[in-house]
Every structure is written in structure tokens, then in C-alpha cells.
N, C-alpha and C positions, 0 to 999 in steps of 0.2 A: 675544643670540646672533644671529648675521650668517645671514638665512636661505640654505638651499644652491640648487644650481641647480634639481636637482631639484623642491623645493618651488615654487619660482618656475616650471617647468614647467605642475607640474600644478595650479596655482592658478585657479580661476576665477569672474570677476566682474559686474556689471551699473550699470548708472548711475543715480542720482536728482539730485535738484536739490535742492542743499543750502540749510536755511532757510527754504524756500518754504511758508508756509504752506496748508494744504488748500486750502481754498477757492478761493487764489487761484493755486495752485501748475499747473502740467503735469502733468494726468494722464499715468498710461504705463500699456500696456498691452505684454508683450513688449520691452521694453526703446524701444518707442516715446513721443514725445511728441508726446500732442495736447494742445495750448493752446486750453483754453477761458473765453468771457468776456471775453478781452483780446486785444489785437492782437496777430496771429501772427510768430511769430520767421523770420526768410530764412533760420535754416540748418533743411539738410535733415533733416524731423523722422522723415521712415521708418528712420532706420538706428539699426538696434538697437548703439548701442554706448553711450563712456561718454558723456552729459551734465549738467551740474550748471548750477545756476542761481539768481536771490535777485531780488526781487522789490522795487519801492521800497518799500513799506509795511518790510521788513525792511532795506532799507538805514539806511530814517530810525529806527528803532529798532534797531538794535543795532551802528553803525559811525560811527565821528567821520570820514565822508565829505567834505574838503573839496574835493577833485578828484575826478573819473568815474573812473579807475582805483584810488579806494579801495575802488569796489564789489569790488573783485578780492580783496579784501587775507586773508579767509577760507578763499576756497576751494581745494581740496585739491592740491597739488603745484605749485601756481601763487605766481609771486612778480613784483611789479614794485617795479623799484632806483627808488625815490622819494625824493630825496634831501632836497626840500625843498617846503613849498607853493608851487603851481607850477611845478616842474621840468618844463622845456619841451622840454629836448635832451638828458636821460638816462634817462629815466626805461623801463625797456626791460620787457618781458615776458619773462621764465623760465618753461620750463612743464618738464615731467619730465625730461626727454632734451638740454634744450636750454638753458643757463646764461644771465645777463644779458648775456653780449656779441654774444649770438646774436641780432638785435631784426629777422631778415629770415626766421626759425623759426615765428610764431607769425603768424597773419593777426587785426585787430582792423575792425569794421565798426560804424557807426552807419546804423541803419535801413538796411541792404547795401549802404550808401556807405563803401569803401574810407577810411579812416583810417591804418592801415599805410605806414610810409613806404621803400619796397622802393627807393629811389635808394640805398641802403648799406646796410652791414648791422653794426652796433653800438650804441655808447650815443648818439653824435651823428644818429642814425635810428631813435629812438623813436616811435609811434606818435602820431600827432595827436591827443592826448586832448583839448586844450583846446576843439575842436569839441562835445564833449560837457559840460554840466553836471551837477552832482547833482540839481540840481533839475528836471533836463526829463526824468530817466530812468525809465520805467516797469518794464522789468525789462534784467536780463543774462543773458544763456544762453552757457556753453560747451562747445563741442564739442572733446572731447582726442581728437588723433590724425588723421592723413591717411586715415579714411575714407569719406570721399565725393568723388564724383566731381566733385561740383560744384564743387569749388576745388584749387588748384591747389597746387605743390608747397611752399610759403610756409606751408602749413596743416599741416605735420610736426609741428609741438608741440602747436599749439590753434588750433580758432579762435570769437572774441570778435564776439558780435552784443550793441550797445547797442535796447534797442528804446524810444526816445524818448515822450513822451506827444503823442496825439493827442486832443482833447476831445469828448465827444459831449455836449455841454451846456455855458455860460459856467461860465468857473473862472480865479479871477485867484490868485497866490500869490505872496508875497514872504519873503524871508530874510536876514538879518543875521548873520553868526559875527564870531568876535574868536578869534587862538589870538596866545599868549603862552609862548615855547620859552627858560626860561635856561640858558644853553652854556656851561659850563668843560670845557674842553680846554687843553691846551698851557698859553700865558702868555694864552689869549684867556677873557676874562670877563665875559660881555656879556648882552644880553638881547635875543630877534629877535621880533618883533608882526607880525602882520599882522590886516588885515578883508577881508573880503567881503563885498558886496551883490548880489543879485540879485531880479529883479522878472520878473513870466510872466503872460503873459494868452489863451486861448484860448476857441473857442466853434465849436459847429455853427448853425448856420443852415440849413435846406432840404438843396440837394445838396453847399453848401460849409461845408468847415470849415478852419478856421486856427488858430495856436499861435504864440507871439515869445517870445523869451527871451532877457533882456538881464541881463550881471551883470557884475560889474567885481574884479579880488583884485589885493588892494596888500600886498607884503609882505616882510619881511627874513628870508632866508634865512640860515642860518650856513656862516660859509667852509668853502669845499670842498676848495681846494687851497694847499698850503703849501712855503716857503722853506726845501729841506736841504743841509745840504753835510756828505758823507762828509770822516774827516780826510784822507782818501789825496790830494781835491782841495785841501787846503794846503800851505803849505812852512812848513817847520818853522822858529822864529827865537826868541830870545832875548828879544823885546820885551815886554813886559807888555800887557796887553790894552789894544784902543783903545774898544771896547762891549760892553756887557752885555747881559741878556736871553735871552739863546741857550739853547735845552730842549734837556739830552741827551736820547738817545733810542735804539734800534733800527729798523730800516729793518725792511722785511717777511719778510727773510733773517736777521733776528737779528743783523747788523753795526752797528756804534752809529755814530751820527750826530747831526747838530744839528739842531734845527729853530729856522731864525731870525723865522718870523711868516708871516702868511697872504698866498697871491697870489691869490684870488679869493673874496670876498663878495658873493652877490646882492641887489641891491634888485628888485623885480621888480613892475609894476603890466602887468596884463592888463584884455582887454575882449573881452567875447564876445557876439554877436548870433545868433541862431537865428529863422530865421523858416520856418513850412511852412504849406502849403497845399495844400486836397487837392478834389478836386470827384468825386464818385461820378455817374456816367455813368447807371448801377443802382444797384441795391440790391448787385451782384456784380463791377461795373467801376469802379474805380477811378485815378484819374489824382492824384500829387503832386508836387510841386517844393518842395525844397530850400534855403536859402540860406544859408550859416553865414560870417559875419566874423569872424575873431579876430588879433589886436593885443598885440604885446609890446612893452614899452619895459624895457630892464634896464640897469641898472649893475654894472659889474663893479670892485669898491675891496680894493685889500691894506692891508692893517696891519704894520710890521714890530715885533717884540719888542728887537729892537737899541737903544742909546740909545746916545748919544757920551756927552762929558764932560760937557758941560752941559745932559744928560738928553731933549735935542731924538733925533729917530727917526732912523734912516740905511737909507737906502734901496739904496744904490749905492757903487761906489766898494772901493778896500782895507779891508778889517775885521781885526783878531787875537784872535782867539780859543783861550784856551787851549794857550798856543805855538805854534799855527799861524797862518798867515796864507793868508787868503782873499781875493776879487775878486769882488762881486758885481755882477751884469750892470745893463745899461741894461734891460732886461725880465723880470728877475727878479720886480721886483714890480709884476704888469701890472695894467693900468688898461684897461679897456676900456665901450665902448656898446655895447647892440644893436637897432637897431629894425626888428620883422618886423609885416609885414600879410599874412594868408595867406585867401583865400577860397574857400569852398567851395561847388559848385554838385552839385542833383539831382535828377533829373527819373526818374519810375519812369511805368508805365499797366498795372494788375495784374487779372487776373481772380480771382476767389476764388466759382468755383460750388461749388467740394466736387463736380461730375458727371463728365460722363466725362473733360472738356478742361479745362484752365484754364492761361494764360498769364501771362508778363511782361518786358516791357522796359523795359530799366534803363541808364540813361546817369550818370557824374558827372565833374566836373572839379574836381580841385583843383590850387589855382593860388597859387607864392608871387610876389602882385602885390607886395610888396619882402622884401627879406632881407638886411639889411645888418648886417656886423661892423668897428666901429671899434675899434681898438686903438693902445694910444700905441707909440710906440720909442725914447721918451726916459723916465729918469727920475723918479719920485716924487720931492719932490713938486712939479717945475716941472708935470710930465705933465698935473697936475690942472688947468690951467691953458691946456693947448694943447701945439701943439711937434709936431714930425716923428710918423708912424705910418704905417698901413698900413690900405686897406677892401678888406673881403670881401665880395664883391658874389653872390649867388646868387641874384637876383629874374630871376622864367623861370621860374624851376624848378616842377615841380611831374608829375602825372598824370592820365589819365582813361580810364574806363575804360568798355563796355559789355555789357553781356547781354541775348540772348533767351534766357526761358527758356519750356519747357512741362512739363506734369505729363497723361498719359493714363491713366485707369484703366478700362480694358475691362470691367471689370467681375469681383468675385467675388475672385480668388487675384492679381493682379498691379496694382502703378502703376509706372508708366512715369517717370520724370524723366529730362530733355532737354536741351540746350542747347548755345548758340553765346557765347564768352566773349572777351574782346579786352583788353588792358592795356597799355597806353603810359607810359614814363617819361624825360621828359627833365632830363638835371640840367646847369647849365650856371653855373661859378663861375668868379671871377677876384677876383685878389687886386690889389688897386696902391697903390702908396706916395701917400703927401699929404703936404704940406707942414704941415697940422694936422688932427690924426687929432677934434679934437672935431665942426667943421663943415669941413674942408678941402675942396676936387674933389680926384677922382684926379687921379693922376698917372704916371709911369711904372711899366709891369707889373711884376709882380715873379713871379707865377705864376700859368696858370689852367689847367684840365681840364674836360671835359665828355662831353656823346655821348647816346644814347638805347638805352633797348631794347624789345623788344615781344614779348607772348606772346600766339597765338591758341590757343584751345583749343575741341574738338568735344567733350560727353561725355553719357555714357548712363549706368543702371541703373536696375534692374527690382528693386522687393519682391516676392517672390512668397512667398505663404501656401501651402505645398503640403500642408499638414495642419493639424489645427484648432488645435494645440499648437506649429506650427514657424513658421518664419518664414527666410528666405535673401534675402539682397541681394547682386549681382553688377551692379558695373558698371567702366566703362573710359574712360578721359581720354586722349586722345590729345592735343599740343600741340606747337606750331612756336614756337623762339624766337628773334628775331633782337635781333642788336648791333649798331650803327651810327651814323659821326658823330663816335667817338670822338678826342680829339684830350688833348694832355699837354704843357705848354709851361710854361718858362722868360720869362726876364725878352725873351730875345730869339731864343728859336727855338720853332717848333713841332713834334711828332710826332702827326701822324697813322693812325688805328689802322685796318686792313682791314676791311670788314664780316664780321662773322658767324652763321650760321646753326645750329640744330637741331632735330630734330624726337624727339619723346620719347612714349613710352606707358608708362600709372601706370593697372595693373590695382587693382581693390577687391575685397573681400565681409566677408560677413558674416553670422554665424549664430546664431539667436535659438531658445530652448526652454524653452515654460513648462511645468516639469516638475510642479510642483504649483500650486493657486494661488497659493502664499506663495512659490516657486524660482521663479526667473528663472536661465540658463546664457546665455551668448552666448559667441562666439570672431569676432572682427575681423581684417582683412588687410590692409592696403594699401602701395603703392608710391607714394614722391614723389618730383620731379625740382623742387628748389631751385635756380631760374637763379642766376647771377652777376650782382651788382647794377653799377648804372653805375659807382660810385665803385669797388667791388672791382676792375673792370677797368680803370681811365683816372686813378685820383688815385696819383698818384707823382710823379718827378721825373724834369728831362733834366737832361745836363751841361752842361760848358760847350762840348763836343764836338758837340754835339746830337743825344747818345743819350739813349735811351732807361735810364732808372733806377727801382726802387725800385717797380714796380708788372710783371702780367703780365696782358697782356690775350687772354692764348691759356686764362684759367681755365678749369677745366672744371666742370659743375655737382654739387650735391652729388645723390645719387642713395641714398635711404634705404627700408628695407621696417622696417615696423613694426607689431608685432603687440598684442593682449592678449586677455586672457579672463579673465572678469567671471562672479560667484556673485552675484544679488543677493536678499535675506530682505527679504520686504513684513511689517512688522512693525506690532502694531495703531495707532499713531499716526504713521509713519517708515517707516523701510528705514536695513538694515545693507548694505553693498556691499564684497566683495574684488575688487581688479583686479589681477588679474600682467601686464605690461607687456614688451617690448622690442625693441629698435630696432638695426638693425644701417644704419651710415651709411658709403659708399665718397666722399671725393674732398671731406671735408668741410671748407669755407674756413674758414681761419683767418690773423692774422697772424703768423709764425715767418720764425726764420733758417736760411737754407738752410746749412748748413753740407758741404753736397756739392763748390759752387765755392770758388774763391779771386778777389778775396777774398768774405768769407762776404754774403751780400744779405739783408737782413728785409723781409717784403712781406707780403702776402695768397696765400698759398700752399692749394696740395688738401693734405690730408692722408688719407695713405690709407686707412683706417679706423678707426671707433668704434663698440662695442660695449655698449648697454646695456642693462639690466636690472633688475625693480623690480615693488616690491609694493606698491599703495596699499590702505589701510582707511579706506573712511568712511561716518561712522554721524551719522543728522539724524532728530529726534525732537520734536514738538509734546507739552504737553501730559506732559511723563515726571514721575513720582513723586506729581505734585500739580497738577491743571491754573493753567495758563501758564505752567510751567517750560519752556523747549524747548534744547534742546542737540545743537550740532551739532559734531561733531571729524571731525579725519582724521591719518591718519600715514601717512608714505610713507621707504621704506626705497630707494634708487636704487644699482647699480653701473655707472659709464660709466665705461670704462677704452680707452685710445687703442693699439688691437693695430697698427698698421701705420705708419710714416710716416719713410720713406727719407729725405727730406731733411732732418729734425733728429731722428736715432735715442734721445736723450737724454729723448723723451718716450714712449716708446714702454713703455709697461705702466704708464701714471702717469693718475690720474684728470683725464676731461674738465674743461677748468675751468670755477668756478663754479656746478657743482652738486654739492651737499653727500649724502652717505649716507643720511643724515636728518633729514624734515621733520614736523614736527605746526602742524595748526592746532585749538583749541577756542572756542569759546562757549558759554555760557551764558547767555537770557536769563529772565527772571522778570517777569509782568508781574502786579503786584498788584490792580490793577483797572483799569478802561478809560482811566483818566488816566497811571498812573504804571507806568513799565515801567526795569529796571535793567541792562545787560548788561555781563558779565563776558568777555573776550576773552583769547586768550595766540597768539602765534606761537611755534615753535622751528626752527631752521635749524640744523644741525652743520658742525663745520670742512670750509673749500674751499680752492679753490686759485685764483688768476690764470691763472698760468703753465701751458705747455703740460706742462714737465719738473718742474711742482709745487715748484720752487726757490724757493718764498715760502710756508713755513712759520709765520711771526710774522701773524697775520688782525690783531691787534689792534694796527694802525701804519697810517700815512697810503700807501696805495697797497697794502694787502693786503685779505682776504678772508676776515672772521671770521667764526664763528661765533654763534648771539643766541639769546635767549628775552625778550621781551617781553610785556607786559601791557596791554592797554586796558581803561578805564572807559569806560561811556556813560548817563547818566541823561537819561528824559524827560520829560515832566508835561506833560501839554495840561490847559491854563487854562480853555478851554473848547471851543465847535465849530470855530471858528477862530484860536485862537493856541494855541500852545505853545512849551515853550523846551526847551532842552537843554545840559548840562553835561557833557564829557569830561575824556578825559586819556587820549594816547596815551604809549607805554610810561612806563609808570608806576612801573614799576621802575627807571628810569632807566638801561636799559643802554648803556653805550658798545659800539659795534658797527662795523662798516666795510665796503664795498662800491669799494674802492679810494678813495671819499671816504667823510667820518665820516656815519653815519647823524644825524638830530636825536635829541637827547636829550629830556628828560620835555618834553611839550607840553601847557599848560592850553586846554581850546576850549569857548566857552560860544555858543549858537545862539539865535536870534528866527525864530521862522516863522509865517503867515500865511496861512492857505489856504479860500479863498472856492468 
């Protein structure tokens, strides 16, 4: 039964940190978390609302983690579109209110060094997870929902602090996996392998201590995107077919169509360097620097299922199928390189007295020192060989960002948190043709866009304990955002965009009531203002007139209040938690067709309102029925439905896309004695939608939005103090599933670790 509004009213919740075992877990006290015994988390830990969290001792036991964003893959309402090992430019974050194409909704930080890539805002501006590994991560902590002052409006869904390991003693560790994914789909039959290595060594010394971590994943992905053709684009004719191989099918609208073979498969070999370094001033001042290298080299290869007469492939050229007759392009089945070098710099100097004062400044940069996209224009298969294409240059690009922050606590009923915030993004691409898209130089433009933006922000709030049972936090973000630089050019003109400015205020609170020992009550507020990213503004096109086309750089920002309130039960091993949720969004970017003008334009448009609603359950428990059982679940029930949006009325009462009604996630693990532990995983996700007018019904086809339930295996065994192995199996049920590309199907992954 569909809960009503009412109950979603009066529903209320509190937060824990899922998995975490005692010991090593965040106490709360009041919906607070203090971390103790391990290095403290950047987000703000006085605010009684939801947070959850997992710890690496339970990453390595109970999640076939081959990327830092598998940490995520359990916890409650949260989803990242991972489409393959590795996925470098899709892989986006989903949080309750906010679907996978939202990837400028959710804020992601490693050690409070910005990760999030706010130059766009969809699948090709995924967060930099590659900066992070599984094996340097100590714990994860999320903070759902824009209540704190301390970040900005980017942090409407969640926001994600990685807290890296730092050593207080020598510790070298090293790891080896192997996963093995075989793919039927379509006419594709194939088997995709990859490995990993990584190697880590750190140590304190005196006042310095240092950490490096070096690992390398080589690995085949399974194709993502594939060759259709509707019959409506044939002409009908009397000839007999010239190839075979063509899969009927249904498009995502339930219209049949062909699929003639895949136009992109990745190979993918990555390198990642982490190096930190820290020197303690005190025992209470601390000074650390940063430096993260990471490196992609990818292949992008199609396959087509076509075959002529003497069983050879066709790539191009007229084809007849099925009485019709079709033309497939010179890029239909594209070929492409990509090789990125991205570096990341960070420099923090932190006081941690716990008295009445304590500071920190914080700088980082990251920077893409190359970003190059080669693509053919010719052909399969001369392509593979050389021939005419086009580079996509986006090396420049990148952000940096600073903070002062301070924390005063006077003493007794109030702390003070403070700060001065600054964020810079510059994106700066250009596309040009080459005479050989393998190693050619550019050649003339063909298109480029760019520009900068920047937000400064001042913000405050105060916990203040005004009874021995209550708790209230009030604070206030005021922030200025400027646009500028912007420019949108053709092969031979340019348009130049006006600067522009805003200034915005994003009130908070929040209220905390330990009504018994075991009842926690809290109720959350807050206001976000999510700028418009550079690409939303300036990536379009001009004509041959040299207008302006296909982009609007007058967007306005999205401007959202969102609420919840949280019952949480301290139960004798655990905590049960209810959260009711909801979020009312004005002027929220998307891309749609304006169908107001003639003729009709599709962009990055405001739409004028989204409304949602939602109940999460989640319940985390050490120790249930028999000790070392521990099981942790959640289910979350969401309504986002689109009430306002003038210029394509056709969406208007049809669900936000990409977030589904209902979500569960469970484990169970079992650890039979101190070597061997076993864990049991499931995810569930309910049918979604793409489309703003939800006119893509069919989830299960190449370019739609299904619905899943999967399963993981994770077995572990330490051999002794320092080795142990490990055996998986992600969905293991083998669901075919779809995220506009095909999710991977059943994945064997067997692990080697080594920790000294």
C-alpha cells in the first residue's frame, strides 16, 4: 500500500551509520556524531540529522569493492550508475530526491578535498572517484540533505566525505583481484576480465607522518552503446536481404526496431598515485599536503552483428533488411581513444584542541593537466588503422577551491561553527578535425565552448543545548555567484556571453529531542541554491548566421527547501530509524524541449517545479539472533512528481526521472570465527523513467530505465596475520538490468591482500 500524505507528515526519524561496527563505529549522542579513536570526518558532526556510514574493516568484509564508490553501494536511498569496472565519465550519484542524471545534486569529498565535478551537471560530470582507492579508505560518512551551513547548494541530495588512511605506526599493504563478467546480450557473447594491483606503504615518525598509494586496473568492460535503426528510417524495396545478424527488438517506447551490433566497448587501463603528508606542529596543530595523480588510457571498439555474403562484417555503407533498406553512417560504429591525466593538489593546517577555539585552512586544486578525446570520422574497419577524425581537447580544465574555517565553543549550551568559502571552475574545450584521428595534430575547428564560474560564501550556526534533553541548531549561508568568460563557437565564429552575478541566502535548523534513552526525535530544514554549471550555460551551438543556438546562458539557479524528520530506537546491539523526507525544488535544470516557440528548441531549460516525498526505513544490527550475525537493511518508498513546467506541459504530473518509488537495500553478514566471515547482499530499485513526460515505458532495452533486484556474494578467510583472500560474485542472480546502458551481468572476483 502507497503510504498517504499524511503518514509521510507525521512520520519521524533519526540517523545511524549503517554496518559500523561498535567499537569502531560514531558514537551519537542526540542525533550527534562523535568519532572516536580514528581520524575525524570534515562534515559537520553537530547536526542532529540523518547520517550513515561503513567503515573499512566492513568494507573489506562484506562488499566486492573494486572502485571507492562501491563503498556507497549498501546504503540507504543512495545509488551510483557504475556501469563498469572503472567507469570514469558515468558513473554519477543518486540520492533520494535526485536521479542519476543529476551528478551536480550531490557534493563527494576526499579528506574535504572536493571530488565533485560541478563543471556540468550529468553522466559525463561524475565525481572523481578514481582519486580515491579501496584500499587507502578508512571509513565513509554521509550526510543526506542540505543541512549545514557549511556547504553549499550542491549538497541538496548528500554529501560524501572519503576519510583516507593515515598511519600512526609502519604499515605496508598490498592487493591483487581478478573479476571475470560473461555477457550475453543481443548477438554479443563474449567474456570481459580485468585485474588490479595495488601496493601502500605508510608510517609516523616523530612529528611527521606519510602514506603513498600506488595501484594500476586494466580491464574490459562490456559494450555500452549499440547500432538501431527504426523501420520508419528505411525505404521499403523488393530486394532480398544483403546481411544478416540484425536482433529484432523494442526501443524504450515499446516500437520495434533492429539492433545491428555495438558502437562502444571499453578497454580501460588506469594508474593512480596518492601521496600525503602531514607534520603535527602539537600534539593539537596539524599541517597536510595532498597529492593525487590519476591516468586513463581507453579504447573505445564497436562490433557489428551484420555479415554480407561472404560472412565478412559491414560496418557502413547501404544494408537491406527485411524489405527495407537502410544507410549506415561513416560513425555509426565509432572508434575512438581517450587519454586523461588529471592532478590533484591539497594542502589543509588544522587545529583540533576540543577548547574553546579551533581552526582550519584549506586550499585544493584540481587540475585536468591533459584530456584528450580522439575519435575516427571514417569507417570501420579502415578507422582502425588511421583516416580523417576529430580531437577533443579539454586539458585546462579543472577547479580549486579554499576554506577558512572556525569552530568557538564558549562554553556549556553552545559551538559556534564559522567560515569563509570560495570555489572556482573553469572549463575550457575545443573540438578540431585531424587529418588522423589516431596520432594526427589538430586541425581546423570544428567547435569549442568554455567560461568560468565562482561562488563565495560567508556562513554561521550555532548548536545550542537549551535543556539537558533538547538540542537546536540554527544557522545561515549567505553566497555571491559569479559567471564569466563565457564564450560558444562554431567552426568560424564566435559568441560571447555577458558576465553574471548573484547573491543568494540558504537559511538551516534543526531540532533534536532525546525523549527517552532508547527515542531520539529530530526535525531538519534547510534552503539550497544550486548554481548553474559552466557547461549548462555556454555548451550549445551557433549557426551559420552566428547565432546563438541550442544552449541559455540567462539559466536561472535551482532554488530547493527540504525537509525530514527522523524517530530513531537505540536498540540493544543497533538502532531501528524512520526518516519522512521532502523536498520542494523551483527552476530545476534539466534538458527538455521547449515546445512554447516555433520552431520547438531542446536545451538545458528551468523547469518550474518538483515536488517530493518519501519514507526511508533503516535498520543496522551487530550480533542479531546468534553472535556475528549482523544485518543491516533499508527501504525507501519516494513520490517526485514534476507540478509545474510551462514550456514542455506534456511533463507536467509525470514522475522526476530516474528515481524509482522503491528502493531496498539488505545484508547480511555471518562471521563464523575470526578467519572466516560470509556475506549475503541484495539490492532492489522499482520501475523509472528517463524522460521528463515518462514516454519510455519499456526499462528493459538499450536506452531505457529498468527496474532490478540483485544479489551479492562475498566470502573471506585470512590465512593468517597478514594474508588473506577473498571470493565474490556480484549479481549473482544474473539480472539483466539497464541504466540507459546495459548494467554488467553476473561477475566472478577473487582478491589477494597483504597487510603488514
Amino acid at each position: 500500500m502507497k503510504p498517504s500524505k499524511s503518514i509521510i507528515a507525521l512520520a519521524i526519524a533519526g540517523a545511524f551509520a549503517t554496518g559500523v561496527q561498535a567499537q569502531e563505529a560514531p558514537e551519537k549522542e542526540m542525533g550527534t556524531v562523535i568519532v572516536t579513536g580514528n581520524r575525524p570526518t570534515s562534515l559537520p558532526t553537530q547536526i542532529p540529522t540523518t547520517i550513515e556510514g561503513i567503515t573499512a574493516a566492513d568494507i573489506a568484509r562484506t562488499v566486492n569493492a573494486l572502485d571507492a564508490e562501491d563503498a556507497l553501494k549498501y546504503l540507504p536511498s543512495l545509488l551510483v550508475r557504475k556501469r563498469y569496472i572503472g567507469d570514469y565519465n558515468h558513473a554519477v550519484l543518486s540520492t533520494r530526491a535526485s536521479g542519476t542524471g543529476n551528478s551536480a545534486r550531490s557534493a563527494v569529498y576526499a579528506d574535504g578535498i572536493l571530488l565533485s565535478n560541478y563543471l556540468g551537471n550529468g553522466a559525463t560530470f561524475a565525481p572523481r572517484w578514481g582519486m580515491v582507492t579501496p584500499s587507502e579508505i578508512e571509513r565513509v560518512d554521509v550526510l543526506y540533505g542540505p543541512f549545514s551551513a557549511a556547504y553549499g547548494g550542491n549538497s541538496v541530495g548528500a554529501v560524501v566525505d572519503y576519510v583516507t588512511r593515515m598511519p600512526r605506526r609502519f604499515e605496508a599493504h598490498a592487493r591483487l583481484s581478478l573479476s571475470h563478467q560473461p555477457f550475453r546480450l543481443y548477438n554479443t557473447r563474449d567474456d570481459f576480465n580485468g585485474h588490479q594491483g595495488s601496493v601502500s606503504l605508510g608510517n609516523r615518525q616523530g612529528a611527521w607522518s606519510w602514506f603513498v598509494d600506488l595501484s594500476r586496473n586494466d580491464s574490459d568492460g562490456q559494450p555500452q552503446t549499440f547500432v538501431t535503426r527504426l523501420p520508419s528510417a528505411g525505404v521499403a524495396t523488393n530486394a532480398p536481404d544483403s546481411v544478416s545478424g540484425a536482433v529484432p527488438g523494442q526501443d524504450r517506447s515499446y516500437r520495434d526496431w533492429l539492433v545491428l551490433g555495438t558502437a562502444t566497448q571499453y578497454h580501460t587501463v588506469q594508474d593512480h598515485v596518492k601521496a600525503k603528508l602531514a607534520y603535527d606542529f602539537s600534539p593539537t596543530l596539524r599541517a597536510t599536503y595532498v597529492l593525487g595523480l590519476w591516468r586513463n588510457e581507453s579504447e573505445g571498439r564497436p562490433d557489428s552483428y551484420l555479415r554480407g555474403g561472404s560472412g565478412q562484417p559491414v560496418y557502413s555503407g547501404p544494408v537491406t533488411v527485411g524489405g527495407r533498406r537502410y544507410t549506415l553512417g561513416q560513425t555509426d560504429f565509432n572508434v575512438s581513444n581517450e587519454a586523461l591525466r588529471h592532478v590533484m593538489h591539497g594542502l589543509s593546517v588544522k587545529s583540533n584542541t576540543k577548547g574553546v577555539f579551533d581552526w582550519e585552512l584549506a586550499a585544493s586544486l584540481y587540475d585536468y593537466d591533459q584530456d584528450l578525446l580522439r575519435a575516427a570520422t571514417v569507417a570501420v574497419p579502415g578507422a582502425l588503422g588511421g583516416g580523417a577524425g576529430r580531437i577533443v581537447d579539454g586539458s585546462g580544465t579543472g577547479w580549486n577551491t579554499f576554506a577558512a574555517k572556525g569552530v568557538w565553543r564558549p562554553g556549556g549550551k553552545h559551538v559556534v561553527e564559522f567560515g569563509y568559502q570560495r570555489e572556482g571552475y573553469k572549463l575550457a574545450s575545443i573540438e578540431n578535425a585531424t587529418p588522423d584521428w589516431i596520432d594526427g595534430a589538430p586541425a581546423a575547428r570544428n567547435a569549442a565552448f568554455g567560461g568560468r564560474t565562482r561562488t563565495q560564501a560567508l556562513y554561521a550556526q550555532d548548536t545550542w543545548r537549551f535543556a539537558p534533553d533538547w538540542k537546536a541548531v540554527l544557522g545561515l549561508r549567505m553566497e555571491r555567484w559569479d559567471a564569466s568568460e563565457g564564450r560558444t563557437a562554431n567552426a568560424t565564429a564566435t559568441v560571447t556571453h555577458p558576465e553574471r552575478s548573484g547573491n543568494y541566502a540558504s537559511p538551516k535548523a534543526a531540532l533534536a529531542w532525546q525523549a527517552t534513552p532508547d527515542w531520539t526525535l529530530k526535525a531538519s530544514l534547510g534552503r539550497a541554491v544550486r548554481m548553474p554549471t559552466v557547461s549548462e550555460l555556454y555548451q550549445g551551438g551557433v549557426n551559420g548566421a552566428g547565432v546563438l543556438i541550442n544552449n541559455d546562458p540567462d539559466l536561472a539557479p535551482e532554488r530547493s527547501w527540504t525537509g525530514e524528520l527522523t524517530a530513531e530506537r537505540k536498540l540493544e546491539t543497533g538502532s531501528l530509524r524512520l526518516t519522512a523526507f521532502g523536498e520542494r525544488t523551483r527552476d530545476a535544470l534539466y534538458s527538455q524541449t521547449n515546445v512554447l516557440v516555433t520552431p520547438n528548441v531542446t536545451n538545458v531549460q528551468n523547469v518550474g517545479r518538483i515536488d517530493t516525498q518519501g519514507v526511508e526505513l533503516a535498520y543496522g544490527a551487530t550480533d542479531v539472533l546468534r553472535p556475528g550475525f549482523d544485518l543491516n537493511a533499508s527501504l525507501t518508498w519516494t513520490d517526485s512528481t514534476i507540478e509545474r513546467n510551462d514550456k514542455f506541459p506534456a511533463s507536467v504530473g509525470k514522475r522526476q526521472p530516474r528515481i524509482p518509488k522503491w528502493r531496498a537495500t539488505g545484508v547480511a553478514s555471518y562471521r563464523f570465527n575470526d578467519k572466516l566471515a560470509v556475506t549475503l547482499a541484495a539490492r532492489y530499485s522499482g520501475n523509472q523513467f528517463s524522460t521528463l513526460d515518462n514516454s519510455d515505458p519499456n526499462g528493459f532495452a538499450y536506452q531505457g530505465a529498468s527496474k532490478y533486484f540483485t544479489a551479492d556474494l562475498r566470502a573471506t578467510y585470512r590465512l593468517n596475520a597478514q594474508w588473506s583472500v577473498a571470493l565474490g560474485i556480484d549479481n549473482l542472480n544474473n539480472y539483466k538490468y539497464w541504466n540507459f546502458h546495459p548494467y554488467p551481468q553476473r561477475t566472478f572476483l577473487a582478491e589477494l591482500k597483504y597487510d603488514l
